[in-house]
N, C-alpha and C positions, 0 to 999 in steps of 0.2 A: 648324672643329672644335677646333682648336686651343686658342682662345680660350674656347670653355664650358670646356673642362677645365682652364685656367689658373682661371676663373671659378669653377668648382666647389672646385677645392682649395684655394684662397681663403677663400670661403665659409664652409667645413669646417672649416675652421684656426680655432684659439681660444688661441693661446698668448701674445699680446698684451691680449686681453681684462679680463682682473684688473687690468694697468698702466692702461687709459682706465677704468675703473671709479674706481680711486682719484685717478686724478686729477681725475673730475668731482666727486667723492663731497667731496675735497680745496677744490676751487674752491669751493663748495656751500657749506662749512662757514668758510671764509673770508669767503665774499660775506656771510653771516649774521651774525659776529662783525663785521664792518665797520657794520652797520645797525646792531645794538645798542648797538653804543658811540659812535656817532652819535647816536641814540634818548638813550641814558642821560646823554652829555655834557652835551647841553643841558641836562637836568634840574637835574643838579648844580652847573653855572654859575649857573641860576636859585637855586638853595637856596643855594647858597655869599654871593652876592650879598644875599639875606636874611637869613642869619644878621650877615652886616658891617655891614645896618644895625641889626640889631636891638642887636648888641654897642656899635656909636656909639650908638645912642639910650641905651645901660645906662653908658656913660662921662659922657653931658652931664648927667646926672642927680646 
């Protein structure tokens, strides 16, 4: 009997709750910015590398 009323006031308890909140909510928005500048990296290494040739091709000229 013990043990449901350890269980129940547990339960019932919410005063940790807010902390895991923000820290999934934290993780979340980390894990996201991590994609996208993965996502956009590549982009930019490809355009970057286009633009160099495009500037050499405007130099042998």
């Amino acid at each position: 009997m013990k043990f449901f009323k350890l269980y129940k006031n547990f339960n019932e308890d919410e005063a940790g709750a807010v902390t895991v909140d923000w820290v999934v909510l934290t993780a979340a928005i980390v894990g996201l910015a991590v994609a996208v500048l993965a996502t956009v990296s590549t982009g930019t290494k490809n355009l970057g590398n286009q633009i160099s040739t495009a500037l050499d091709g405007q130099l042998d000229d």
